[in-house]
N, C-alpha and C positions, 0 to 999 in steps of 0.2 A: 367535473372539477377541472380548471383550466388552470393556469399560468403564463411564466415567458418559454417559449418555443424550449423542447427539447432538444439538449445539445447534441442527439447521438441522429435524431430522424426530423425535427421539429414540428414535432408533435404538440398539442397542445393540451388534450384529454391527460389529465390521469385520475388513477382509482389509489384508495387508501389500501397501506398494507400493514401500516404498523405506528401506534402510538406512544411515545416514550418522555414522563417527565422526570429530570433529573432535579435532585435537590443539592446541587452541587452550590459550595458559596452562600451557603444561607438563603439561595433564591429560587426558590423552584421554576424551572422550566420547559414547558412541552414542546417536541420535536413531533412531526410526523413523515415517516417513509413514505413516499408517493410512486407509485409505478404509472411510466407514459403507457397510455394502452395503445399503443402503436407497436415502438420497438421492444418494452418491456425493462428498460431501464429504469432501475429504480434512485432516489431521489429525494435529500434529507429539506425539508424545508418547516423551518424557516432557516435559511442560511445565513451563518453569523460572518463578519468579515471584519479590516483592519483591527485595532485596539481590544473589540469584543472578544477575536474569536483567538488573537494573540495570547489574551490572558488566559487561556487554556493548555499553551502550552512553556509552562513555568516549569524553572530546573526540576521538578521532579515527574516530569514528564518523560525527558529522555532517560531516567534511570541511574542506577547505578553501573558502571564501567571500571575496566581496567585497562580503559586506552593506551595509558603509557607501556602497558607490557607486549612487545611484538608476538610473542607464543600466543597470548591468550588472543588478541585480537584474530589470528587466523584460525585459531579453533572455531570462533565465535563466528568470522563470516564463511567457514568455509562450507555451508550449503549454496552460497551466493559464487564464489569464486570455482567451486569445482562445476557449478552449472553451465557460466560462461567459457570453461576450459573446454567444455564438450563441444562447442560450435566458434570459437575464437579463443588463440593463443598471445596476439601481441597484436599494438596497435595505440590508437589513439580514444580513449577511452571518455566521456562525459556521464557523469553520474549527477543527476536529478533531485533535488532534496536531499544530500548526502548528508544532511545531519553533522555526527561528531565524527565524517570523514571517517569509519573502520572500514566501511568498504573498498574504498580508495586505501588505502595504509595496506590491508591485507594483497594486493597484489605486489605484484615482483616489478620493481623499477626500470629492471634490465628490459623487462618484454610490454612494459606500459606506458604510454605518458599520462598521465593521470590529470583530471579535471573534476570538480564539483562546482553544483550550486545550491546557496542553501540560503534563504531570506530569512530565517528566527534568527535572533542577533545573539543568544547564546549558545548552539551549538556551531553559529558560523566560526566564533573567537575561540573557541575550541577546535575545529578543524584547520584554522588558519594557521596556530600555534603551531601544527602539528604538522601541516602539508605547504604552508609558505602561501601569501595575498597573492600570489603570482600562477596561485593553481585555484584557491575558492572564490567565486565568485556570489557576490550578495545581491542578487537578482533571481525574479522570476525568468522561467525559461524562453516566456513570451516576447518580455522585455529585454531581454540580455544580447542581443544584437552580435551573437556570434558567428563567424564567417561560415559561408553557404558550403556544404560539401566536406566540411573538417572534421569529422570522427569514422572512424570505426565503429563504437558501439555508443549507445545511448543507454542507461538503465534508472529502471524507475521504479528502487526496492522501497515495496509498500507506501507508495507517494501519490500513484494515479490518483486512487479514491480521495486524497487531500486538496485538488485543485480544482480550481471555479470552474472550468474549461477543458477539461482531460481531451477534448476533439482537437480543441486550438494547441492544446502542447503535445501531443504526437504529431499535427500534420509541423511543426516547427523543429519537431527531433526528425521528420523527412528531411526537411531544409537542410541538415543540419548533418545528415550520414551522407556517404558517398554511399552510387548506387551501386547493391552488395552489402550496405552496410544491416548492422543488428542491435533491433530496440529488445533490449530481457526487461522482463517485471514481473511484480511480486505484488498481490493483491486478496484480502480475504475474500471468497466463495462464496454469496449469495444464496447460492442452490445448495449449499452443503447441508451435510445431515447436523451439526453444532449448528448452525444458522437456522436450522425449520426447527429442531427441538427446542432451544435455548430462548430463542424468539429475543425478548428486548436483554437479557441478562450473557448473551452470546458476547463473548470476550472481544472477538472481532468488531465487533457493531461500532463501538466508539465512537459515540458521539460526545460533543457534535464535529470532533475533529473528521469524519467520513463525511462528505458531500454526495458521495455517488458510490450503490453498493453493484457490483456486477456480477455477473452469472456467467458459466463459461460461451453462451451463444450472445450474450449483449457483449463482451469481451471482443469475442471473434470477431463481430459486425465491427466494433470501433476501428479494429487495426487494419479491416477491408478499406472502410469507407475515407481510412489516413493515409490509405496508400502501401500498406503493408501484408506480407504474405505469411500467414502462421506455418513457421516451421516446428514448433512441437507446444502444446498445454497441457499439463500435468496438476493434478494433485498432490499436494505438500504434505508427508507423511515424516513418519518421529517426532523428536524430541518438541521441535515448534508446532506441530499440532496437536501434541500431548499438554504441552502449556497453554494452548488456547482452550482445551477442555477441564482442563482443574481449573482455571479461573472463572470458566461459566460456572461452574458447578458452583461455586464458590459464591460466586452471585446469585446465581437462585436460592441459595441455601439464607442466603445471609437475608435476601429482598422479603423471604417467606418466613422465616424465624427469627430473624434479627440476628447480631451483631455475634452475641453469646452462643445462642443455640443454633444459628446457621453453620459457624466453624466448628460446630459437636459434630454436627450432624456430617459437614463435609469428611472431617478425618474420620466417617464411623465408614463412609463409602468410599476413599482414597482411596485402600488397597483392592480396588477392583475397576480402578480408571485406564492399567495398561492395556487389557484387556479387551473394557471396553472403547479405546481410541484404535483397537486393529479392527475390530470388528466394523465399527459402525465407518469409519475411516473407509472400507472397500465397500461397503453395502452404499453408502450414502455421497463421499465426496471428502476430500479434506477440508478443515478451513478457511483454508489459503490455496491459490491456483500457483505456478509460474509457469512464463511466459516466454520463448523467442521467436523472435518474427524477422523477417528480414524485409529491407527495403527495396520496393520494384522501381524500373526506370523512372516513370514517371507517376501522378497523383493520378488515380482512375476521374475521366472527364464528370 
């Protein structure tokens, strides 16, 4: 099975690993996971883009918030904010797909200059409200023509697997950090035990907003091959991997019994999901990796 060149090795082979139709919209349609059999990166195609794949992500996509309340907001990112505390305090910060900007809001002013970018036009009008047109910008990271060598940190919370090119936007967050600098991200697990059990009902999967699903060794290879040096990868445990496992459940339940007897069934198994998200959580992987890496002098020849 061939296609266009893989973006991580350019490879051309791949093998199926998972078929998925969604009856979303009144229209049913089938996705399929493709793995390059080279580097083993896997691979959503058909891949929807401009107008199509926009209309996917409608206000009720990014959810419900409590943006305007400063408390809640830093509760809410502070898995994100106390990760970046451990290997940077202050600086010059760019955040990638910021979305409704709570990540940027949640750090301290005094010790950041704050930047996003974020191309859906409604959570751009919501972060701009909130962080001023002079910090968001409404650009891809590719196209966004920002000066060589200007951040400290680049991050890219649960964004990677969103873009056409995830090779072409980290070697451009190289461009883009002084050497020294650090790309964090945040990405669901591939290899996780919720990804092999769950299979198409795996909360993470989302399609077809996911382009590219990674593994923590297709991961590592990316941030090599961009020029970047893994200083720690971790498995994402608590409360957010506890919420990726009731809503699988929740999908299998509902995919297999329907609408009614799926949520019998899921609240008959509820009270035994914290449990089971410690357990299988250290046996298996979380469902979410994060990531820092730091930038080397130069992009390996």
């Amino acid at each position: 099975m061939t296609g266009q060149p893989c973006v991580l090795c350019g490879g051309l082979d791949r093998e199926p690993v998972l078929e998925v139709t969604l009856n979303q919209r009144d229209t049913p349609q089938t996705f399929r996971l493709l793995r390059c059999s080279s580097c083993r990166l896997v691979m959503t195609e058909p891949r929807l883009a401009g107008g199509e794949l926009g209309a996917h992500y409608g206000h009720e996509y990014w959810g419900r918030t409590d943006a305007d309340n400063p408390a809640w907001v830093r509760r809410n990112q502070r898995p994100r904010t106390t990760f970046l505390d451990r290997y940077r305090r202050q600086g010059r910060l760019l955040d990638v797909g910021c979305g409704l900007g709570l990540f940027l809001l949640a750090l301290d002013p005094a010790r950041w200059e704050r930047y996003g970018l974020e191309v859906m036009p409604v959570p751009y009008q919501e972060a701009v409200r909130r962080l001023g047109p002079d910090r968001i910008v409404a650009a891809e990271l590719t196209t966004a023509a920002l000066p060589r060598e200007h951040f400290d940190v680049v991050t890219f919370w649960d964004v990677l697997e969103h873009l056409p090119n995830p090779c072409a936007a980290l070697k451009e967050a190289f461009r883009l950090l002084r050497p020294g600098g650090l790309v964090l991200l945040r990405l669901p697990n591939f290899s996780s035990y919720q990804a092999r059990r769950f299979r198409q009902d795996w909360y993470a999967l989302s399609l077809p907003h996911h382009l590219y699903h990674f593994t923590p060794a297709t991961l590592t290879r990316l941030l090599e091959v961009t020029g970047f040096r893994m200083r720690a990868l971790e498995n994402c445990f608590g409360q957010e991997n506890y919420h990726a496992l009731k809503h699988s459940l929740l999908n299998r339940m509902t995919r297999r019994h329907g609408a009614r007897g799926g949520r019998l069934r899921y609240f008959l198994l509820k009270p035994f999901l914290h449990p089971w998200e410690w357990i299988s959580t250290r046996l298996g992987g979380g469902s979410s990796l994060q990531v820092c890496a730091e930038r080397l002098p130069a992009l390996p020849a």
